[in-house]
N, C-alpha and C positions, 0 to 999 in steps of 0.2 A: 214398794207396792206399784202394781202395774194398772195405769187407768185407760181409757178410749176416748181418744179424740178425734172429734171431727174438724177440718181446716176449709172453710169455705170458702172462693175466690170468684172473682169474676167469670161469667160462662164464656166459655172456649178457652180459658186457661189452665182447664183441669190437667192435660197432659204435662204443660208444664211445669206447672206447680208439684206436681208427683216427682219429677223431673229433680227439681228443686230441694225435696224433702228428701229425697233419697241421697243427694249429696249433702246434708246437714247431719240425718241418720248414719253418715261414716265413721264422723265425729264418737260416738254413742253406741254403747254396749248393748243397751234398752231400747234403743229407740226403735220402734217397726214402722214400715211404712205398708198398708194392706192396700185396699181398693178405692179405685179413684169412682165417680159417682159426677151424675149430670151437677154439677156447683159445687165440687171440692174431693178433699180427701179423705179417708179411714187412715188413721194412724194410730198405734199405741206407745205408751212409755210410761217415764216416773214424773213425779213433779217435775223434776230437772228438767226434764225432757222438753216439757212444756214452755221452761226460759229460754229453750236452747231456737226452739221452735219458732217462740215470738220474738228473740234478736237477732235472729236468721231471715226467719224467710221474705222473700222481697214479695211476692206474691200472692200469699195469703190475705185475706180479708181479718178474720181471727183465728184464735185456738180455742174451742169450744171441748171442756171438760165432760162428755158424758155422764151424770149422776143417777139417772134412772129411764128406764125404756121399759113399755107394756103396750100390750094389744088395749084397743077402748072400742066401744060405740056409742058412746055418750059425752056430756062435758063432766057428768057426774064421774063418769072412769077417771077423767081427767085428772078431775079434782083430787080423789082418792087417792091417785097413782102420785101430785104434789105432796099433798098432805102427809104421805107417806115418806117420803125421800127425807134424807137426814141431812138436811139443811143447815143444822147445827154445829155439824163437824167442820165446816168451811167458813161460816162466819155466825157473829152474833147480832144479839137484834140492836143493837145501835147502829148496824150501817144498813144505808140509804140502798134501794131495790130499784131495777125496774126492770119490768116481763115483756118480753118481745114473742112473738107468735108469726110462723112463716108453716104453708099447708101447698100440698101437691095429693090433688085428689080428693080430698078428706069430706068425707058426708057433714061435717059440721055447717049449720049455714052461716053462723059470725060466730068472727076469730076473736071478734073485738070481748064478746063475752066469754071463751074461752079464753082469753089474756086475762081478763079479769078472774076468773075462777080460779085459774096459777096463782096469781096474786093474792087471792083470799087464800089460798091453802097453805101457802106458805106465812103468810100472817098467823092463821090461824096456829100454823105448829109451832113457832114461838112461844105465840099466846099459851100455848097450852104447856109450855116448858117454863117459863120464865115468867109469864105475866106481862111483858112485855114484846110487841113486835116489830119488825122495821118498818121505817118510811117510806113512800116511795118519791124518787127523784129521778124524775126522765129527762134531765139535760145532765147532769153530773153527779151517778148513780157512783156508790162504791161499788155494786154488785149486779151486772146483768144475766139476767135468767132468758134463757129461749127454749121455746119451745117451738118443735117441731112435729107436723103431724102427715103422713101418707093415709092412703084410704084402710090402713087397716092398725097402725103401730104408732102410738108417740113417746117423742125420747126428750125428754128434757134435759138442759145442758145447761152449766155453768161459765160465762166467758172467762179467760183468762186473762184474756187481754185488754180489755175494756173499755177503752176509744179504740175506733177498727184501725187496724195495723197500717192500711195508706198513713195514716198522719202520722208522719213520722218524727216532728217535734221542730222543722226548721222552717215550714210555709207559714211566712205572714203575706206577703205580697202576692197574686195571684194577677193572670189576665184575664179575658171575658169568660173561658171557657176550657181551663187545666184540666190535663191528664190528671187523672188519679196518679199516684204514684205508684200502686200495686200491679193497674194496668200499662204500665208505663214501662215499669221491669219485664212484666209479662209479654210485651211486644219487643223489647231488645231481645230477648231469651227464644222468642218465637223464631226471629228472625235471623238467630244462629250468632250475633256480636258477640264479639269474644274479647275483652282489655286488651289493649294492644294493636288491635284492628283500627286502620282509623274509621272513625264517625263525624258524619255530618248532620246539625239539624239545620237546614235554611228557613226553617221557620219558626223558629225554638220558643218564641212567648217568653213567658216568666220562668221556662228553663229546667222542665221535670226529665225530659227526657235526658238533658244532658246530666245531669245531677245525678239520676239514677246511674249512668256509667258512668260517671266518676267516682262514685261511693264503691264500684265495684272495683274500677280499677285501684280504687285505694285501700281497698281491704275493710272498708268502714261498714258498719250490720246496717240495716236500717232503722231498727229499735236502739241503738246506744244513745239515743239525747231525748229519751220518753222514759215515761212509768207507767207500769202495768197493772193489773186489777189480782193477777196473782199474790204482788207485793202485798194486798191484804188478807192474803188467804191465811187460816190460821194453823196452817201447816208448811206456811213458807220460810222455808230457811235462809237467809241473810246468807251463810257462808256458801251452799249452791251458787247464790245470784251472782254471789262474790266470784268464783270461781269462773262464771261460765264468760264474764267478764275479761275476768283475768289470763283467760284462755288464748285471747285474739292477738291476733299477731300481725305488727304493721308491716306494710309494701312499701318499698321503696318509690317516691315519687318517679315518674317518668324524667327522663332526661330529655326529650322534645315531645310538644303535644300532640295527642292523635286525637283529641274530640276535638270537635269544633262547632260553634254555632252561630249564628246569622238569622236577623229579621227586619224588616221595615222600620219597625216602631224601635226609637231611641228608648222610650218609656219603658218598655220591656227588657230591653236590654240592660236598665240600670235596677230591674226587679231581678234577673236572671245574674246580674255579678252578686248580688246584695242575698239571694236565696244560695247562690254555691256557697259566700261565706260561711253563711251562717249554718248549711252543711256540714263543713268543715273541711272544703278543698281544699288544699293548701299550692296544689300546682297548677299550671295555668292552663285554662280554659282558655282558647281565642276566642274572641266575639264580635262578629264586624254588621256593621247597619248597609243593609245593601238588600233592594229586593231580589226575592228566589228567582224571580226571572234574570237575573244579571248575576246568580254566583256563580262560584268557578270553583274548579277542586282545589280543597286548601292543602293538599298531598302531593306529590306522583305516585304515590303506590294506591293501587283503588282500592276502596273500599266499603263502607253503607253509609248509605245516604236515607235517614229514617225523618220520617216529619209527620204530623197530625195537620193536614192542609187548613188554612183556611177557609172561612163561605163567610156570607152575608154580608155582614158590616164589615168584617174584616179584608174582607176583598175589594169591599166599596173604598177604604183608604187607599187603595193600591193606585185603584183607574181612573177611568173616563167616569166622573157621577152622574152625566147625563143620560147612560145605558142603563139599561133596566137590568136589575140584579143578574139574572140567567145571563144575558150578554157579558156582563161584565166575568160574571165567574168564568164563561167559553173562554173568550179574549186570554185572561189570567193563565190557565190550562193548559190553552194554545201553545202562550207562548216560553211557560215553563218545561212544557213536553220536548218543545225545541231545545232549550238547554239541553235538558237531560241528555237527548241525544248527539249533541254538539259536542257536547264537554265532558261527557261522563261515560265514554267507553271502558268498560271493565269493572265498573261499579255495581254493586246490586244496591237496587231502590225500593223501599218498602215505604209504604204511604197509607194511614190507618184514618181511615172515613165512612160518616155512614152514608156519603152519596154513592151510589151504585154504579151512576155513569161516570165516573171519574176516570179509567182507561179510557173511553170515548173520548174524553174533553182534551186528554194527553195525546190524542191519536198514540198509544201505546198498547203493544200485549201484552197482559200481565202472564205470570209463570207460572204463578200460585195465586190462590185468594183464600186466606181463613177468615170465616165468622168468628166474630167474636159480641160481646156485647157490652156496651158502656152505659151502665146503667139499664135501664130499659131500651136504650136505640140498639138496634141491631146495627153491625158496622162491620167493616171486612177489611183486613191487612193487606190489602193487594202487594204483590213483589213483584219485581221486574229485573230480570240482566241485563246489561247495559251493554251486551253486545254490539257492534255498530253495523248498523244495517238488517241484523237480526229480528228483530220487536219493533220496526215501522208498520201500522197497520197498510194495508196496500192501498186502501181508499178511504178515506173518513166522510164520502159522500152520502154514505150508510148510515153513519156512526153517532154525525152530530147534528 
């Protein structure tokens, strides 16, 4: 049987993420991948489909089951349009609930009583089956329910996945302020990295970006060391999940290393060997303690140079602490922008931040800028070729 899912992801990664789905749907007879949409995809398929989905895609946020969609102009539609859907077929009333509600448009004035109203109806159809209803638990639901509503249609959904698919089952350790890993994927993929390619992060923290391409380079899914919310569904098949498992096929380790990372902080850098473990890297990552202003290409063959910059505090460890923050980040900027160009002829450099003056502060011209957004901050992937002499702004008496 063939269901509709939607796969939602960080905005500005719609393209790739489609990108993404469409080489997982090669794999798969069933699998369709339809229209991409402002925060994700339209895709169809079978249950399977749905495993195949959530141990694949690097991108995704979830896999969200379609169960019922109607026109409303009430919370009463709402309600009825819940109360209706066969909630029964998927799980029974001893597992734990919780209703989520997200609206673009929607004449409703709170969502908060429309969560609740989902909530009651689906209670209620229990109740009205069995005598008994589920519970709700919003930190460690067996079952999440979302609902979505535009100004004229709401579709309610089943998650499949059930912690959102960033957590991918090996981050304990974290620095001030990690990449998601969904978005993390979503900017090597943006930026055209390809295994094999070398990679540098000179900034690398507790180590997501690197991780993320090395999971690639090593054939590893990013769901094989989690559980899913599917696993409770009551149409889940064991020998599927077995299968879709059983499917993957290991890469030969690299025979020299092409990622590389580097950062100030010793501390992070003993977070970022201890998270590729537990990964499950098995080849070697170099990692050397050296500020970005002082690395050098750990190659001759050029390649990306990708980093989520530091600010704030994190820049204050770098410098002068008697400069007042903005100086301190210029100075920083300055004098990293000089490397790039010093040192990094033939490299492309992609640097993902939501400060906007950042070519300014590099005295650099970017080549590209995508928006994207991390979380609610609006942020942009500026890229740069490292041509020499090419991308020197001609004066930065403008600029900074």
């Amino acid at each position: 049987m063939s269901y509709s899912f939607f796969c939602p992801c960080p905005r500005g990664l719609e393209i790739a993420l489609a990108e993404e789905l469409h080489e997982i749907a090669a794999h798969s007879r069933s699998l369709k991948i339809h229209n991409s949409v402002p925060g994700g995809v339209h895709c169809s398929g079978t249950l399977a489909d749905a495993m195949l989905l959530n141990l694949h895609s690097r991108i995704a946020s979830r896999v969200l089951l379609r169960i019922v969609q109607a026109s409303y102009s009430s919370e009463d539609d709402v309600f009825k349009l819940a109360l209706g859907a066969r909630w029964e077929d998927w799980f029974d009333s001893d597992r734990t609930i919780r209703v989520d509600v997200n609206a673009i448009k929607s004449p409703l004035k709170s969502l908060d009583f429309v969560t609740l109203r989902i909530k009651d109806a689906v209670c209620d159809r229990f109740r009205g089956i069995s005598g008994n209803r589920p519970s709700v638990n919003t930190r460690t639901p067996d079952m999440r329910i979302w609902g979505f509503l535009d100004a004229r249609s709401v579709t309610l959904y089943l998650d499949s996945s059930g912690e959102s698919l960033f957590k991918r089952g090996w981050r304990i350790e974290t620095g001030d302020a990690p990449l998601r890993e969904n978005l993390a994927a979503g900017l090597l993929r943006t930026a055209g990295w390809k295994p094999g390619t070398p990679l540098l992060d000179p900034m690398c923290g507790s180590g997501t970006l690197l991780i993320e391409a090395a999971q690639m380079q090593a054939g590893i899914p990013p769901g094989i060391n989690r559980h899913f919310a599917f696993e409770k569904f009551k149409a889940f098949k064991q020998a599927d999940w077995d299968a879709a498992r059983a499917a993957l096929k290991p890469v030969p380790p690299p025979t020299t290393p092409s990622i590389f990372g580097s950062d100030i902080s010793g501390d992070m850098l003993v977070m970022a060997r201890n998270n590729l473990q537990r990964a499950g890297i098995q080849f070697d990552i170099p990692l050397k303690q050296i500020d970005a202003q002082e690395v050098k290409p750990p190659t001759g063959i050029p390649g990306l140079l990708i980093a989520n910059p530091p600010y704030g505090e994190r820049i204050d460890m770098r410098g002068d602490r008697s400069q007042e923050p903005d100086a301190m980040a210029l100075a920083f900027f300055n004098a990293f922008g000089s490397t790039l160009k010093q040192r990094f002829a033939g490299w492309t450099v992609c640097l993902f931040t939501a400060d906007l003056t950042l070519p300014r502060m590099l005295r650099l011209k970017e080549s590209k800028k995508t928006p994207f957004f991390n979380g609610a901050i609006e942020c942009r992937l500026f890229r740069f070729e490292m041509v020499a002499g090419s991308n020197r702004r001609e004066s930065t008496a403008n600029h900074v």
